[in-house]
C-alpha angles and dihedrals in degrees: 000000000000132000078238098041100126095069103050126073095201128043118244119283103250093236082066095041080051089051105042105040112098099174085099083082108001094070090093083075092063091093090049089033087056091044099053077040088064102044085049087055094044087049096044084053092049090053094052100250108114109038118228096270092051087048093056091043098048084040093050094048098053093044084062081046095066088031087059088046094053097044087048095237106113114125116218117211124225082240099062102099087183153358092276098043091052098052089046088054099047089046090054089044089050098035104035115207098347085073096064087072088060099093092039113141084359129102126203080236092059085035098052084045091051091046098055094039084060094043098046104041080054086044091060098045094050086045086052100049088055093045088055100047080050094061090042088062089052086061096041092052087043096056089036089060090032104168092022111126148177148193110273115219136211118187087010077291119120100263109173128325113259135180118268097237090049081060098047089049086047084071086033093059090047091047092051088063097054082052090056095036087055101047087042082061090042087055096046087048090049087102120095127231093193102124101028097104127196095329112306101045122242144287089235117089110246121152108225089188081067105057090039094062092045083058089057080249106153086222141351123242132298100203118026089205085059106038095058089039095052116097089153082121101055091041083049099048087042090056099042079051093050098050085052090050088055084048094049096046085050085061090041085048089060106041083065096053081045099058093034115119080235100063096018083181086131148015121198119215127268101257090050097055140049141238123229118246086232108020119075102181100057133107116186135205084209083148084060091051097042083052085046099046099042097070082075090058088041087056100041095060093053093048098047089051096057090056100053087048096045099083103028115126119212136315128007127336139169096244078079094071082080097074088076104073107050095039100060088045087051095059092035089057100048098046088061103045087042091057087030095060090039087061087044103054093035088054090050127118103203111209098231094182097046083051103049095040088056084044083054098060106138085226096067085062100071096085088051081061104047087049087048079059086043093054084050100051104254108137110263088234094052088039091059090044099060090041088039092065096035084062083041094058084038093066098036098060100030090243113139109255083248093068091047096041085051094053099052116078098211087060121019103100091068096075100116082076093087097059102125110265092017094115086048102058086040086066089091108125118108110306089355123156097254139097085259093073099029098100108041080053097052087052085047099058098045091052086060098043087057092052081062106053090046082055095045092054098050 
């Protein structure tokens, strides 16, 4: 039997009931759907509908519900279209008729709401908490390897040569803002919806600033239309998700440069990497490329979402059980690849000598003497020029840009410049890539690190 069944004189064809049931994924949500119950039940008995002995009925039933949860017993029956609908049924089995004043003053549409507000604002903690021990890790490989550095690139081409750890905070500082951006979106969910109905609240007296309160919500809602039509929140966590998942894919992007033959500048550990079924002799980053590929997926969860939002009319309506999905596999897959890519880096031997020797490259030393011009007044513009055809003549006749630089009056005296780790140590301006800077970043990043920790735990 439906939760409608009164009104109809035939059961529901089962293509529909395949179509409609959603319990085959939203029954992660029973732990977050008892909890708003509960609250529901405290607040019914606080408005004087549901006396003490029917509280503690309806409280002690749903407490064997998520016993039964946890101990992975409970029985669903073919009848429970969802997760809601299921822990109503078994209270009621468990409670009698006191269970059929469960779901007084309350709608499955302010009660789905409730659900995923309290889901999602403990999602983004614990994706959070992962995102921060990640970048944790970045800081830990960097001083482990202090001293260690590598060509940067711009355009895939050798740029300039920068410490290792200034490139590990580079995807610090990025993740930081997911961070930001995430517990921006848990402050905006923190109202609650419970109360709100079906979509213009209820004639019993219930006090929905109460329950609210009781769910740890800074507010309840202003507009119950509003309140059981809203999904911001999911499209917003989906998108924050989404950016870090193109962040996350830029780090996996490198770790397979990294560990390429070609680069050689790392290796990651053997329980962090894979063989190949033909091959004997491979040793593949896949962890790299899974971080890498699901940023597609991440995206394609947000997007999808917005889609199915964009022509809904108001209030409620069942398009919205489509948020679910993507949602769940988005947190679910960025949860692995976040503690996957910790493992990794933490795993990983980093291959100081190949690196510096690439960050040594003559050719990163061109822009150190055009700067030396610079110090002296010649024009920036007419400084690269001049350095800009003596690399030319370097390449064209195979000679290192030293033996070029040495022959040549105007700059000559600048060939101390190529002593390996000069240009490094030459990176010293504000937030620059050398040893210089090193320090007053890595206070900086553990100032904000610890911003984020003080917000996390708020």
């Amino acid at each position: 039997m439906t939760l409608w069944s009164g009104r109809f004189s035939v059961p529901m064809d089962k293509t529909l009931r395949d179509l409609s049931e959603s319990y085959s994924f939203d029954y992660v949500l029973y732990a977050h759907d008892i909890k708003g119950s509960r609250a529901h039940v405290q607040g019914l008995a606080a408005a004087g509908l549901l006396s003490d002995e029917e509280t503690a009925t309806l409280v002690a039933a749903l407490d064997q519900v998520l016993a039964e949860f946890e101990s992975e017993t409970f029985a669903q029956s073919m009848n429970d279209e969802d997760i809601h609908t299921a822990i109503e049924r078994r209270v009621t089995e468990l409670a009698g008729d006191v269970g059929a004043k469960l779901h007084t003053a309350r709608s499955r549409n302010d009660q789905v709401a409730t659900t995923l507000r309290l889901f999602t604002r403990d999602a983004i903690t614990e994706i959070v908490r992962s995102t921060l021990h990640l970048i944790e890790v970045l800081d830990e490989v960097g001083e482990k390897n202090a001293g260690g550095y590598l060509p940067g690139y711009t355009h895939l081409q050798r740029a300039q040569p920068v410490l290792l750890s200034h490139h590990l905070r580079a995807h610090a500082f990025a993740l930081l803002r997911d961070v930001d951006r995430l517990l921006d979106a848990r402050r905006r969910l923190n109202e609650s919806p419970l109360g709100a109905g079906a979509i213009a609240g209820t004639s019993l007296g219930i006090d929905p600033s109460f329950t609210a309160a009781l769910l740890g919500f800074e507010s309840a809602f202003a507009n119950s239309m509003d309140a059981v039509s809203d999904r911001d929140f999911v499209a917003e966590t989906l998108f924050d998700v989404a950016l870090m998942g193109v962040h996350l894919s830029r780090m996996g992007e490198e770790l397979v440069l990294w560990t390429s033959a070609e680069f050689n500048f790392a290796s990651l550990g053997d329980d962090f990497t894979t063989g190949s079924s033909m091959l004997p002799q491979k040793k593949n980053s896949d962890v790299a490329e899974l971080a890498r590929g699901k940023s597609g997926r991440l995206v394609g969860n947000l997007t999808g979402l917005l889609v199915t939002l964009k022509g809904l009319p108001l209030s409620y309506n069942r398009d919205l059980q489509e948020d679910k999905e993507p949602l769940f596999d988005s947190v679910r897959q960025v949860h692995l690849v976040l503690r996957a890519l910790s493992g990794a880096y933490r795993s990983m031997i980093f291959n100081v000598a190949v690196a510096k020797a690439a960050a040594d490259d003559q050719l990163l030393v061109a822009i150190d003497i055009a700067e030396e011009l610079v110090a002296e007044g010649v024009p920036f513009r007419q400084a690269h020029e001049h350095v800009g055809k003596l690399v030319a003549t370097a390449v064209a006749t195979g000679q290192p840009l030293s033996a070029v630089v040495a022959e040549d009056l105007t700059v000559a005296r600048f060939a101390p410049l190529f002593e390996p780790g000069s240009a490094l140590e030459r990176r010293r301006s504000p937030g620059a890539s050398g040893p210089g800077s090193s320090a007053k970043q890595a206070q900086r990043l553990r100032v904000a690190v610890k911003k984020a920790n003080d917000r996390l735990g708020q």
